[in-house]
MIFIVO-40010 format. One record per residue (C-alpha): x, y, z; residue in one letter. Coordinates in steps of 0.02 Angstrom, whole numbers, plus 50000, padded with zeros to 5 digits. Each point is the difference from the previous one (the first is absolute). Layout:
x=X y=Y z=Z code=A
...
***
This chain:
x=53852 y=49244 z=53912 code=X
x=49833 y=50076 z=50044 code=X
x=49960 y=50082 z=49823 code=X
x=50051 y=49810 z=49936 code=X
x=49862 y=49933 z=50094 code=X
x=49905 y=50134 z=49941 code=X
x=50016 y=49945 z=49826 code=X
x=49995 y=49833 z=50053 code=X
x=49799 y=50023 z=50082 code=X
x=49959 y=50111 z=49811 code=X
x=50060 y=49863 z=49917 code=X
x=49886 y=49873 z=50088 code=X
x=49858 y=50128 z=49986 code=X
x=50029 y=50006 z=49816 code=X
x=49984 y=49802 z=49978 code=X
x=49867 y=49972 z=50124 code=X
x=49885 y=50148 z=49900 code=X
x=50046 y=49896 z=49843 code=X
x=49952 y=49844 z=50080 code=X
x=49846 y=50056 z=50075 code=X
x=49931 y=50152 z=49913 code=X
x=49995 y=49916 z=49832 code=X
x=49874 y=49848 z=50055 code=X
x=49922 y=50155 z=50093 code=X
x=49951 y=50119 z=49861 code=X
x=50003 y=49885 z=49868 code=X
x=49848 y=49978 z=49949 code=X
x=49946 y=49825 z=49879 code=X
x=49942 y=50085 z=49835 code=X
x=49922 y=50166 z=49934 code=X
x=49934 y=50113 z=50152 code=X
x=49854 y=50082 z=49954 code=X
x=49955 y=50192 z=50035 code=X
x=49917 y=49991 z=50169 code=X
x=50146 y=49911 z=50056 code=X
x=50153 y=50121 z=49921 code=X
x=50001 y=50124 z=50133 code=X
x=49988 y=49875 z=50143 code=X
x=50167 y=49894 z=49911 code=X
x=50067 y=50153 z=49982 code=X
x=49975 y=50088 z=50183 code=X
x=50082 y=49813 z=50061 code=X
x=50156 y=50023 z=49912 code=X
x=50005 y=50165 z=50047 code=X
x=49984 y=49971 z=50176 code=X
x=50133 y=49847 z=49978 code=X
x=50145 y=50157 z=49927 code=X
x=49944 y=50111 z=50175 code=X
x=50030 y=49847 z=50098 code=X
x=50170 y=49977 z=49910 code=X
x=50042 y=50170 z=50037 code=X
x=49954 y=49984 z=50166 code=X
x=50103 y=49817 z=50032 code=X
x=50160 y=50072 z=49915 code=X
x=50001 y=50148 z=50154 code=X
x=50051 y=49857 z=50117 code=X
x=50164 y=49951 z=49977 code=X
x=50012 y=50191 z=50058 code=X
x=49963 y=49926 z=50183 code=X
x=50198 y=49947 z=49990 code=X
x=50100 y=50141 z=49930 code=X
x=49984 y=50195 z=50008 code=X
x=50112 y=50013 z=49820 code=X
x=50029 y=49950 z=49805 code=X
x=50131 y=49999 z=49935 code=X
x=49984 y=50145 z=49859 code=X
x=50063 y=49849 z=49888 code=X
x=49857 y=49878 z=50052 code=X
x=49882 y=50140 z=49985 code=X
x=50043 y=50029 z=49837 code=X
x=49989 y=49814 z=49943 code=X
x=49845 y=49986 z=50075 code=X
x=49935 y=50163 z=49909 code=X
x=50065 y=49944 z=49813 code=X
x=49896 y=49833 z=50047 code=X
x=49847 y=50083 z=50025 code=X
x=50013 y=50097 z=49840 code=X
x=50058 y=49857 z=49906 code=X
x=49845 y=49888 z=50049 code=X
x=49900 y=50176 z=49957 code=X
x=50076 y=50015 z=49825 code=X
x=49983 y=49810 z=49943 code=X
x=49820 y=50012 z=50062 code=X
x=49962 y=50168 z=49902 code=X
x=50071 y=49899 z=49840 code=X
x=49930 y=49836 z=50008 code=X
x=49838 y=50009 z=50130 code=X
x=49936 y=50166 z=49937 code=X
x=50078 y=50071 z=49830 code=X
x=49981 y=49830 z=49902 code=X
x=49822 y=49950 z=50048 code=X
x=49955 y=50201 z=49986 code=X
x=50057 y=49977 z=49792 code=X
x=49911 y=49825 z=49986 code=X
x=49819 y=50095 z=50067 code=X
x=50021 y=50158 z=49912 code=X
x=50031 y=49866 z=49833 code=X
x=49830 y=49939 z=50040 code=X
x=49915 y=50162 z=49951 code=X
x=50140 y=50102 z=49892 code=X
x=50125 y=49952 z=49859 code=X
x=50194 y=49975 z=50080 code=X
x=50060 y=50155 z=49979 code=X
x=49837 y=50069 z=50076 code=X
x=50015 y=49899 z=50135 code=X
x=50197 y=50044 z=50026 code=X
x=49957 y=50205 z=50002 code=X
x=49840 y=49940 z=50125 code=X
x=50120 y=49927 z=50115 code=X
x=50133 y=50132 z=49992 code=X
x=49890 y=50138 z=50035 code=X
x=49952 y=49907 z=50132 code=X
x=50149 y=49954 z=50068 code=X
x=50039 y=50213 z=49989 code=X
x=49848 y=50054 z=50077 code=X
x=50030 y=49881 z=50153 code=X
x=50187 y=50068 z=50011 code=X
x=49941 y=50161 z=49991 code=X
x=49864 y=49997 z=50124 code=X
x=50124 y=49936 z=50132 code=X
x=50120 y=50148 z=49967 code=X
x=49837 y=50127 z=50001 code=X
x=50005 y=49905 z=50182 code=X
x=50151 y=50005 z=50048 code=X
x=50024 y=50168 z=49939 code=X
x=49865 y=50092 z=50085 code=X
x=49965 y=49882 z=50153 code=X
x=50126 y=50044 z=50154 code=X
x=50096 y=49854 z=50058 code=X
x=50173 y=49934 z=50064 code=X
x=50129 y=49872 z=49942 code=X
x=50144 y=49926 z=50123 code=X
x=50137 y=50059 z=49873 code=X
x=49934 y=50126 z=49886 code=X
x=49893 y=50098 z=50158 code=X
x=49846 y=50109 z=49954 code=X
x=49903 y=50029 z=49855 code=X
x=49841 y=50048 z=49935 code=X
x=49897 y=50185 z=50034 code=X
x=50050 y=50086 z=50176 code=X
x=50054 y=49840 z=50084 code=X
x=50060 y=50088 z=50155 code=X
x=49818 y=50014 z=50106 code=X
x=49980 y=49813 z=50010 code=X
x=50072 y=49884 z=50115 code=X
x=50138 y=49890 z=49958 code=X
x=49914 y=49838 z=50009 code=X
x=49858 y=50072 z=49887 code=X
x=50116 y=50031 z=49868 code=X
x=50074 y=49821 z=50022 code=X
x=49819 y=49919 z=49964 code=X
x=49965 y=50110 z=49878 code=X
x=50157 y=49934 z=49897 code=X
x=49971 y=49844 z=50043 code=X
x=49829 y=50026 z=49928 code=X
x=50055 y=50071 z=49820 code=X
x=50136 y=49828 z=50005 code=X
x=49884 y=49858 z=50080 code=X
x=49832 y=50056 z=49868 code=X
x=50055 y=49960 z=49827 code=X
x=50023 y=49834 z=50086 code=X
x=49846 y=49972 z=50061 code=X
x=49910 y=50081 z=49837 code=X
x=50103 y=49839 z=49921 code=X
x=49951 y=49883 z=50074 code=X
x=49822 y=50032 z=49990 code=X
x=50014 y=50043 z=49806 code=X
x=50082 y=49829 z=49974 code=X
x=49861 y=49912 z=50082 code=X
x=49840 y=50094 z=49892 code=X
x=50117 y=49935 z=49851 code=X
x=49921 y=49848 z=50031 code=X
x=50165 y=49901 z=50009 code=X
x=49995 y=49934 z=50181 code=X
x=50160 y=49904 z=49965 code=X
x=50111 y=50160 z=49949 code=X
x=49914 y=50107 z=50115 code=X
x=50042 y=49880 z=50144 code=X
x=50183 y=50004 z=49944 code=X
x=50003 y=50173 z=49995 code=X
x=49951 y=50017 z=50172 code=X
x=50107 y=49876 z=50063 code=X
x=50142 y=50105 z=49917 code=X
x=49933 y=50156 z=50095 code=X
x=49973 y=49918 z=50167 code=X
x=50190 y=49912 z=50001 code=X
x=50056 y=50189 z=49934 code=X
x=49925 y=50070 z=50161 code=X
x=50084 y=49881 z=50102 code=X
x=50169 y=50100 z=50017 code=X
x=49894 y=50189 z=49961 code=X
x=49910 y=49972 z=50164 code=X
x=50164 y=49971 z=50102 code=X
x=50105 y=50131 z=49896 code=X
x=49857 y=50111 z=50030 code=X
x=49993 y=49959 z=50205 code=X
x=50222 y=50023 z=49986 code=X
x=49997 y=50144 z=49926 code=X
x=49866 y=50079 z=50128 code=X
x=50109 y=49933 z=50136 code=X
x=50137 y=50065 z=49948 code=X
x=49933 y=50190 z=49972 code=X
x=49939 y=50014 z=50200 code=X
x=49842 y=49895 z=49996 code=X
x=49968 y=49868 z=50151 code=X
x=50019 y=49813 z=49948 code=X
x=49810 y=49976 z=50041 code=X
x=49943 y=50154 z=49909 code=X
x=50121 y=49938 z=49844 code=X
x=49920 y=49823 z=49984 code=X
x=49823 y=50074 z=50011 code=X
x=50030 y=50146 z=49861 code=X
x=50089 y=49854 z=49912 code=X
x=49867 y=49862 z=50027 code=X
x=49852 y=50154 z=49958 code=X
x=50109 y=50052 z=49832 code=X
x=49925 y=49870 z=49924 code=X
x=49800 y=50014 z=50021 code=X
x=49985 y=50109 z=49829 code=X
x=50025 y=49843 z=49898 code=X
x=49833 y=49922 z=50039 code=X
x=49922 y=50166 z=49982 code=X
x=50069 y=50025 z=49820 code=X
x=49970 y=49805 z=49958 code=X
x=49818 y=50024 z=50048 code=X
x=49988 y=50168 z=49879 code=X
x=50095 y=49937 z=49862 code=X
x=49895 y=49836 z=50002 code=X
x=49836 y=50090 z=50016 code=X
x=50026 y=50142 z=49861 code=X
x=50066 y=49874 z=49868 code=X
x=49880 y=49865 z=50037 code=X
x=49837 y=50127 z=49997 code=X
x=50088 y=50062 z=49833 code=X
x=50092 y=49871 z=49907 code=X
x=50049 y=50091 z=49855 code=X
x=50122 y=50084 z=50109 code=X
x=50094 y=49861 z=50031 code=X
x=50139 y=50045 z=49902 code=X
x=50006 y=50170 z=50055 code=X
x=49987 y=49952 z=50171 code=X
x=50181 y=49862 z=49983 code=X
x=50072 y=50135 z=49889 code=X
x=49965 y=50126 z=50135 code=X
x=50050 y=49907 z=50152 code=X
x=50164 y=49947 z=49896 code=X
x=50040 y=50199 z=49988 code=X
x=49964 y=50038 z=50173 code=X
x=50145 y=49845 z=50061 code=X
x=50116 y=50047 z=49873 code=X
x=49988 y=50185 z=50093 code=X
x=50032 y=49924 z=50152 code=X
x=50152 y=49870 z=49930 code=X
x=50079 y=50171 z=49920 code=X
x=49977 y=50150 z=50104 code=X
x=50004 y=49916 z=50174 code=X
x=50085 y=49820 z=50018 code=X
x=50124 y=49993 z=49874 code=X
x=50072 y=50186 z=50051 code=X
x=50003 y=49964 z=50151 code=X
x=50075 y=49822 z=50013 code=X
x=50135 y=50096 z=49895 code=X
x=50041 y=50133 z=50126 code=X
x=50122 y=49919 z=50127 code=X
x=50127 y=49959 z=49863 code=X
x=49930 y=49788 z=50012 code=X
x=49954 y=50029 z=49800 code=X
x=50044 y=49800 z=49970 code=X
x=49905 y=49914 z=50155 code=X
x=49859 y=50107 z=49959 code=X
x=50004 y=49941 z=49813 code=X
x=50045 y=49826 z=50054 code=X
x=49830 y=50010 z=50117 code=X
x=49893 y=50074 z=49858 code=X
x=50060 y=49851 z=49871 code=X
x=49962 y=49891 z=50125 code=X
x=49840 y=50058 z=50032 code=X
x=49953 y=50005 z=49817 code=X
x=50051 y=49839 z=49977 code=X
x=49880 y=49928 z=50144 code=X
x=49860 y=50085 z=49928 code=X
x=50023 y=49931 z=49815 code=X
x=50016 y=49835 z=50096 code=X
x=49842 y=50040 z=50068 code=X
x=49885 y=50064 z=49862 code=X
x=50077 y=49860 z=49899 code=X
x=50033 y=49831 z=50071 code=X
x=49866 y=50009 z=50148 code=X
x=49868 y=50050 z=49875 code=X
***
């Protein structure tokens, strides 16, 4: 009964943040430079505070079931994938067009999209962290504490995010990017209280679970703010930079959600979730805009 409620508060998170946060970082036509990375660092902050609202229904239960967990998880990497396609991919091949012939533009992208996969697994490869199910990874993990580890994970998951959103909004396409981070934000809704679960259920204190959960989520603003600022001072890298940020989320989507919402033997409520999830975000980048 508890975890129903639990779902019950995301689910009113989700439609409140669609409510609210679209009149809120909409803005009325074409934002100019000076006001990118400020657009961008609002949205940003509005994913942390979803992250941070979706650790509460964790006030009423201690548990997930592995099967909600995994539902949740596939959700997430559904609303990931959809927005890699349609918020980053497409509009990265319409600006490389602008400067390069199509099949110029389609390698531009591409390489793009590789370099960003590539420098998350140079990340994840070398950089010592911790997962719930697959434990640790990375260079000499073993002199750190555990909770280190945990925020350095969450790090290398919760930055491609951020470095979205604030790519989307130097596109100049404050409609799309506003989707986009509407997509994020409800897709942090059930990370944050998976994320503050899963703590919980490995030793940590409720109170110590809702604050690493709540705090998982201050990196998006950060990488909004830099991906705003380095494509807006350098606009020809706008394609490089939604190409990029695509790679770096399908990492994530790949080596970390998926896998692991496959684990636990759930494989159809975690596809269920992600097809769900994809389908809000086409919603999303489509009908809203």
């Amino acid at each position: 009964m508890r975890q129903w409620l639990g779902f019950a508060i995301l689910l009113i998170g989700a439609a409140l943040l669609l409510h609210q946060g679209w009149r809120w970082i909409k803005p009325a036509g074409v934002i100019g430079q000076g006001s990118v990375i400020a657009m961008a660092l609002q949205a940003g902050l509005l994913a942390a505070a979803a992250t941070a609202f979706g650790t509460l229904p964790a006030l009423g239960t201690r548990s997930l079931s592995a099967r909600g967990q995994d539902a949740l998880m596939g959700f997430g990497a559904g609303v990931m994938l959809a927005a890699c396609s349609f918020s980053l991919i497409l509009p990265g091949l319409e600006a490389a067009r602008e400067h390069a012939t199509p099949t110029g533009a389609a390698g531009q992208v591409a390489l793009a999209v590789l370099l960003g996969a590539w420098a998350l697994m140079a990340l994840d490869r070398w950089l010592p962290h911790e997962h719930f199910i697959k434990g640790r990874e990375g260079m000499d993990p073993t002199r750190l504490r555990r909770t280190t580890l945990f925020v350095i994970a969450v790090t290398l998951h919760n930055l491609p995010e951020g470095l979205a959103i604030g790519v989307a909004f130097a596109a100049n396409d404050p409609v799309a990017a506003a989707s986009l981070s509407l997509a994020i934000a409800i897709q942090d809704l059930p990370e944050g209280f998976v994320i503050a679960v899963a703590l919980m259920t490995v030793g940590y204190s409720r109170r110590k679970a809702l604050l690493l959960g709540a705090a998982s989520g201050l990196v998006e603003p950060v990488g909004a703010v830099l991906g705003a600022w380095v494509v807006s001072a350098w606009p020809l890298l706008l394609p490089w930079g939604l190409g990029f940020a695509a790679g770096a989320m399908l990492f994530v989507i790949s080596h970390e959600i998926i896998p692991e919402s496959h684990r636990k033997g759930h494989e159809r409520w975690a596809t269920q979730g992600l097809m769900l999830g994809f389908a809000l975000m086409m919603v999303l980048d489509t009908a809203l805009g």
